[in-house]
C-alpha positions in Angstrom: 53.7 21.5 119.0 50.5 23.4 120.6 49.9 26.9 119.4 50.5 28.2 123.2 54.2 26.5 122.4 54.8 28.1 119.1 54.2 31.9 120.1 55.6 31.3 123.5 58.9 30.0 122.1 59.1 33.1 119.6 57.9 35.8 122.2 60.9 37.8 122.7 61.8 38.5 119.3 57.8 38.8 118.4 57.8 42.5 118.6 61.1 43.1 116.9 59.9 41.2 113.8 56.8 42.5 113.5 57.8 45.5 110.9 59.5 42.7 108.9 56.9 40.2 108.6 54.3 42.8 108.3 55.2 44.9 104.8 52.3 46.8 105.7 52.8 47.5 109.1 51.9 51.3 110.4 48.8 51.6 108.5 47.8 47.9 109.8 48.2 48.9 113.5 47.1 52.6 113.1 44.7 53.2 110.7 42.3 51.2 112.8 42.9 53.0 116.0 42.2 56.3 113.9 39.1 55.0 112.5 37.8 54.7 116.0 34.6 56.8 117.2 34.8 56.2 120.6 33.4 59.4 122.4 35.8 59.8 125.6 39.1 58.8 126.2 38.9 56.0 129.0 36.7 52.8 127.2 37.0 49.5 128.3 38.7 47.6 125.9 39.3 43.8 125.4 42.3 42.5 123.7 41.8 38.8 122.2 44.7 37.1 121.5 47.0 40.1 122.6 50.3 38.6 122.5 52.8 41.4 123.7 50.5 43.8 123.5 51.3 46.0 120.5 47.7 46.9 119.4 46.6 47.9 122.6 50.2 50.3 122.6 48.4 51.6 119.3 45.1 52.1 120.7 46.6 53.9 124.1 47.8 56.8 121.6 44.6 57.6 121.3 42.7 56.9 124.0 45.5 57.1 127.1 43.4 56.6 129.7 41.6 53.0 128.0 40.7 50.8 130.7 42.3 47.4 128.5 42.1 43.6 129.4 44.1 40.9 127.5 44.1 38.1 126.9 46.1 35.0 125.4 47.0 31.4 125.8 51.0 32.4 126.3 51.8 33.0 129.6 55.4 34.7 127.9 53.7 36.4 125.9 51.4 38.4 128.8 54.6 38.2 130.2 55.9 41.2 127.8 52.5 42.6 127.7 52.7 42.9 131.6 56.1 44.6 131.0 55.3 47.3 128.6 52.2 48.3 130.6 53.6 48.3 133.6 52.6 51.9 134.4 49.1 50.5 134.0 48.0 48.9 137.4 44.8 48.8 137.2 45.3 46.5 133.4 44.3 42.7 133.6 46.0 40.0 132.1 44.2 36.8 131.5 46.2 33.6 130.6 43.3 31.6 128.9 41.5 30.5 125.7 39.7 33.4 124.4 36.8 31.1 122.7 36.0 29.3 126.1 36.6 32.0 128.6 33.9 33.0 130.2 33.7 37.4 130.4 32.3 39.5 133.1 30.4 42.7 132.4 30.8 44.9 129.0 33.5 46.2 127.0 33.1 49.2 124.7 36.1 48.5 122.4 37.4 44.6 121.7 40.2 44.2 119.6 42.2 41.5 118.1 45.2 41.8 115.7 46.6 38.4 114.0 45.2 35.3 116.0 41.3 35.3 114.8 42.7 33.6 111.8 44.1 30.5 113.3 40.4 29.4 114.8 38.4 27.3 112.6 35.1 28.8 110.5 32.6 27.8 113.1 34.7 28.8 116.1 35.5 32.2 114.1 31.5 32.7 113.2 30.7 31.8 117.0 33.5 34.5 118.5 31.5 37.3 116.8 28.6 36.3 118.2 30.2 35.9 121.4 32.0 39.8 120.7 28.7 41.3 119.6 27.0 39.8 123.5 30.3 41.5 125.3 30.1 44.8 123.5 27.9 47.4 124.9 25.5 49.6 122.9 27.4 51.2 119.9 30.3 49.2 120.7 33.2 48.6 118.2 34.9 45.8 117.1 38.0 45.6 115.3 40.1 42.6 113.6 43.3 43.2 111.8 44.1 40.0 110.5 44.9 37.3 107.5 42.2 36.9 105.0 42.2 34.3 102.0 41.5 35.2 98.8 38.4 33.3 97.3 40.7 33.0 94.3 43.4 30.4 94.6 45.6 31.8 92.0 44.9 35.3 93.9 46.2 33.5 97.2 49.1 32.3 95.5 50.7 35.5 94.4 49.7 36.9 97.8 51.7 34.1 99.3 54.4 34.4 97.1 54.9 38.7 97.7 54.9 37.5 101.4 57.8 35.3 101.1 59.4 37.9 98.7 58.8 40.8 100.7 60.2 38.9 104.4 63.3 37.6 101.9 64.0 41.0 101.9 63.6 42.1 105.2 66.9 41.5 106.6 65.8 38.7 109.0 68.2 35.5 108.6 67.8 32.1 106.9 66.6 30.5 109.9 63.9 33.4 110.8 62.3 33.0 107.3 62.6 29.9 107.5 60.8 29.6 110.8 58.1 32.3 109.9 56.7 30.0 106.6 56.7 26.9 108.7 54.4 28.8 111.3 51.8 29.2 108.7 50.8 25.9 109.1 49.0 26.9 111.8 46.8 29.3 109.7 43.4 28.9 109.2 42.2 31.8 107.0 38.9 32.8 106.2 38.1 35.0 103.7 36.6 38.7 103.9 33.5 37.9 102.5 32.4 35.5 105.0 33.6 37.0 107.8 31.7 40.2 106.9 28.6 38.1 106.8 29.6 36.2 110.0 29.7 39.8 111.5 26.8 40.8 110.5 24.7 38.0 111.1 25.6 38.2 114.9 23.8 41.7 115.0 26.6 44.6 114.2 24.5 47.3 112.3 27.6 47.0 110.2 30.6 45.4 109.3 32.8 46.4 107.1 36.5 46.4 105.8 38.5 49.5 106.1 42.0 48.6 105.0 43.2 45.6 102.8 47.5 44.8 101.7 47.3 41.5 99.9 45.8 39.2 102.5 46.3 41.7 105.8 43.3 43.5 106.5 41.2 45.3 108.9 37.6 44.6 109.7 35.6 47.3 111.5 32.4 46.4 113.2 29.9 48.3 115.0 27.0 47.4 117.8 
């Protein structure tokens, strides 16, 4: 099944389940919106790989008037995202592959939240290039995401609190169930490199600003 198939097929219950399949989920979501030095309160902002929208809904609590464009490669999932903005006409919505799409003009805020980390190492080294281009002077770049440990006994207790921790949650059999088997479709990357990835496109800095087992936040600046 293609990825576009996967997250299509669980869009209307993606939002629901977040705070259950996220143990860490108000600081993940917020704490990178707070972190933000934006000057203003109308950037342009890029969402890659926006789903529903739910970290551009965080970054609008702080910046109301954000001028935001997403996009993804599931048509149901803009298809929520269209819904929950639509007070915001002037929002576009972009059903394509983030890594080949080709971007007009500058944005001075791109964010992604929990799709970098499906991408292979060279396509994930070659989007921060391609982010650091589209950013405009003393832009910022944010990716709350999965990270792998460099440590595989270290990965396997963070894998293991995950299951735990979603056990717990109150979702059923089948959702759990259904959750672990869509990790096949990860392609972590761990902190390290993608720090140096970052910072070898250009950023004057790159640097991780929240970490929960194998969630974390990346904060990069132009």
């Amino acid at each position: 099944m293609s990825m576009k198939d996967v997250f299509g097929n669980i869009a209307n219950e993606y939002d629901m389940h977040r705070r259950q399949l996220i143990p860490c989920f108000d600081d993940f979501y917020s704490l990178p919106v707070q972190f933000m030095d934006f000057e203003g309160d109308n950037p342009k902002v890029l969402d890659i790989g926006s789903g529903t929208g739910l970290f551009a809904s965080a970054l609008l609590g702080k910046y109301p008037n954000a001028q935001i464009t997403l996009i993804d490669l599931s048509d149901k999932m803009l298809e929520i995202a269209r819904k929950r903005f639509a007070e915001y006409p002037d929002f576009k919505f972009i059903e394509a592959d983030y890594i080949n799409y080709e971007f007009s003009g500058q944005f001075d805020i791109i964010i992604s939240a929990l799709s970098i980390h499906h991408l292979t190492p060279h396509q994930k080294e070659n989007l921060y290039k391609k982010c650091f281009d589209l950013l405009s002077e003393n832009g910022i770049f944010v990716n709350a995401d999965q990270v792998l440990s460099p440590y595989p006994e270290v990965e396997k207790v963070f894998c293991e609190l995950w299951k735990h921790s979603i056990q717990e949650s109150g979702l059923s059999l089948k959702e759990v169930r259904e959750a672990v088997e869509r990790t096949s479709y990860d392609n972590p990357s761990t902190l390290e490199e993608q720090l140096k990835w970052l910072r070898d496109a250009g950023f004057k800095y790159a640097d991780c600003i929240y970490k929960y087992c194998h969630f974390c936040v990346m904060y990069a600046k132009k």
